[in-house]
C-alpha positions in Angstrom: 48.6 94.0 -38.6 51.3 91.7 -37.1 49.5 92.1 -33.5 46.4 90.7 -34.9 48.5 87.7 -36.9 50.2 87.0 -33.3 47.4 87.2 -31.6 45.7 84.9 -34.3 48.4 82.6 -33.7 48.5 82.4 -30.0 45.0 82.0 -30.4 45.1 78.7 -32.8 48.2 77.5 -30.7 47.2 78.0 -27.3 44.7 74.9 -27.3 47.2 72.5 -28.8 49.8 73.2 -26.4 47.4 72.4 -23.4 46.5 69.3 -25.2 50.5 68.6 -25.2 51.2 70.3 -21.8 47.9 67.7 -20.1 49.5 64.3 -22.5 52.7 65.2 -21.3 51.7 65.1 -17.6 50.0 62.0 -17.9 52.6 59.9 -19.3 55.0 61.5 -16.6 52.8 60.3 -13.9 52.2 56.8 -15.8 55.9 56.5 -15.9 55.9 57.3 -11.4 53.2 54.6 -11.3 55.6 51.8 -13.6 58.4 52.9 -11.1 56.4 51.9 -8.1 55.5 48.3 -9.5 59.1 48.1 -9.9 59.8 49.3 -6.2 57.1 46.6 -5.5 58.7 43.8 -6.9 62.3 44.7 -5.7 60.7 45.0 -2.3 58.9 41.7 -2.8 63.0 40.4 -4.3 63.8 40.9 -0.9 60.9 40.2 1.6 60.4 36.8 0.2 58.1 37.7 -2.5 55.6 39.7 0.3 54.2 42.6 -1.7 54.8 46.0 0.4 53.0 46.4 3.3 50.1 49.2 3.1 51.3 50.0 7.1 53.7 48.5 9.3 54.3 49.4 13.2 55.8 52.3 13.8 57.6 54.8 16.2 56.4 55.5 19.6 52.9 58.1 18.8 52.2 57.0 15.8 49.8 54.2 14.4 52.5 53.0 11.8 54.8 53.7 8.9 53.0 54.1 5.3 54.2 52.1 2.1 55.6 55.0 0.6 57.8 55.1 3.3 59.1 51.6 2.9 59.7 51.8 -0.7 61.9 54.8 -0.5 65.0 53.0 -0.2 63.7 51.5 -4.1 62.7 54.6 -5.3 65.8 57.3 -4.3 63.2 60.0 -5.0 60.1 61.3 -3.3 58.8 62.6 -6.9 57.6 59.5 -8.0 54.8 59.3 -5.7 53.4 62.8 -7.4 51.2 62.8 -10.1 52.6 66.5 -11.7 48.4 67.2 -12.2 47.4 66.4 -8.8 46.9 69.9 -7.0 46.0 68.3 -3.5 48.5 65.1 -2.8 48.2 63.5 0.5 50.4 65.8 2.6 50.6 63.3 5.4 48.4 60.7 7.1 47.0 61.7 10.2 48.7 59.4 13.5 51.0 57.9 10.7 54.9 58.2 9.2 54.1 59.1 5.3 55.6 61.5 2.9 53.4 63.1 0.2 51.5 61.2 -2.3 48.6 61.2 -5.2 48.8 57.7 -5.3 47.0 54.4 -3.2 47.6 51.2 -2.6 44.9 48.5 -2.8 44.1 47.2 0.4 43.1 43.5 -0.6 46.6 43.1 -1.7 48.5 44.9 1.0 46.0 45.5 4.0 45.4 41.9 4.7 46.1 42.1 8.5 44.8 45.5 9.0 47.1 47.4 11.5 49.6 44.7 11.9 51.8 44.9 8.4 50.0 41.9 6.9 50.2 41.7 3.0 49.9 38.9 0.5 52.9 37.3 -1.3 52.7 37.8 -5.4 52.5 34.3 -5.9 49.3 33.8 -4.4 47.4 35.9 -6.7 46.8 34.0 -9.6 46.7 36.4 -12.4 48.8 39.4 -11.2 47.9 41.6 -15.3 44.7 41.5 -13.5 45.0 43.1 -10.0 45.2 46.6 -9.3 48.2 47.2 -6.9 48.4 51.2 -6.9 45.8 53.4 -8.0 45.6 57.6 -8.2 43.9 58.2 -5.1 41.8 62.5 -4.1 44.5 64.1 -2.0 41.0 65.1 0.2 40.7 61.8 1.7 44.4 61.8 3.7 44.6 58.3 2.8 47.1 55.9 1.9 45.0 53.1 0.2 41.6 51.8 -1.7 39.4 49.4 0.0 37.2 48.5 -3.4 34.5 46.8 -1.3 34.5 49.1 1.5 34.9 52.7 -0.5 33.5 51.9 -3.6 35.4 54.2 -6.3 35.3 57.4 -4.2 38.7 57.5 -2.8 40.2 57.0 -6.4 41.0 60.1 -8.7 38.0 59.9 -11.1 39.1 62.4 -13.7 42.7 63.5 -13.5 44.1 62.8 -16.9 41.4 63.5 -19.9 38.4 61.3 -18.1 40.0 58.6 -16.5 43.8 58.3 -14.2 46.6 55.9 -14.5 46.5 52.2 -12.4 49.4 49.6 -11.9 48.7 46.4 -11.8 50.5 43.3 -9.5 53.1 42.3 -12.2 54.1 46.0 -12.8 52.6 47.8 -15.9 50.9 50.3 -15.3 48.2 52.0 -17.9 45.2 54.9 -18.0 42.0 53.8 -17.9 38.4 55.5 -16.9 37.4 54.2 -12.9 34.7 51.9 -13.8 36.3 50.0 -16.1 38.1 48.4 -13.0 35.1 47.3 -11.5 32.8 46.4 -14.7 32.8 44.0 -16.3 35.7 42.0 -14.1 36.6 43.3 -10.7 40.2 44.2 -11.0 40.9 45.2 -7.1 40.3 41.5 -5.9 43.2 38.8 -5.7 
């Protein structure tokens, strides 16, 4: 009699604490995305208000140095740039200095130049609530960015947390939303 009651319970309880365990990881990994649009903006403090390069030159071998790089001296702590849910994070970009990461920057923001470190400055994008800077990006693509004209929404996590994944935006809050909402009905990856 009290196996079938525990096993009645663990039966009723189970699904509730996956509910819990899945909301818990998403606001963790919203939380890593707010930290990175702070990281942005005290990298942008002290480049002159140039938002984070997606690449810059780098050592001798190597095509460059990834943002995530660059921001670790604002972040203190590779952990923010993993989403707890993602199973297959970037483990490194091929020809390039990264670290591991489930998250993208957007390439119209950051990408300007192509190879040569090239970004915009935050006060030329006129509404920055309204541009995507960082986005969850498939760990299967050994990427570091989103180029929403060239790529489409395939490069971006479609369905990590409960049918959509996390975003921030240029003025650093960050929120969950489902993919297509960033493209319909206002594009939300241009500047």
């Amino acid at each position: 009699m009290v196996v079938a009651i525990i096993m009645l319970l663990a039966a009723i309880l189970f699904p509730v604490f996956e509910t819990v365990m899945a909301k818990a990881e998403g606001t963790s990994c919203l939380s890593n995305m707010r930290n990175l649009g702070m990281a942005v903006r005290l990298y942008a403090d002290d480049y002159d208000d140039g938002i984070v390069p997606a690449s810059v030159g780098g050592p001798a071998g190597y095509f460059g140095t990834c943002w995530d790089v660059l921001l670790q001296s604002y972040l203190r702590n590779q952990g923010i740039l993993l989403c707890p849910t993602d199973e297959t994070p970037t483990s490194s970009v091929p020809g390039r200095v990264s670290l591991p990461h489930s998250y993208g920057i957007n390439f119209s923001l950051a990408f300007v130049g192509g190879y040569n470190g090239s970004s915009l400055r935050i006060f030329e994008v006129e509404q920055p609530a309204q541009v995507i800077l960082f986005c969850e990006i498939e760990g299967s693509y050994h990427t570091f960015g989103v180029s929403y004209p060239d790529d489409g929404l395939e490069r971006v996590a479609q369905d990590r947390h409960q049918g959509g994944s996390n975003y921030t935006f240029l003025d650093g809050h960050a929120k969950w939303t489902k993919p297509e909402n960033t493209t319909n009905p206002t594009d939300l990856w241009e500047p």
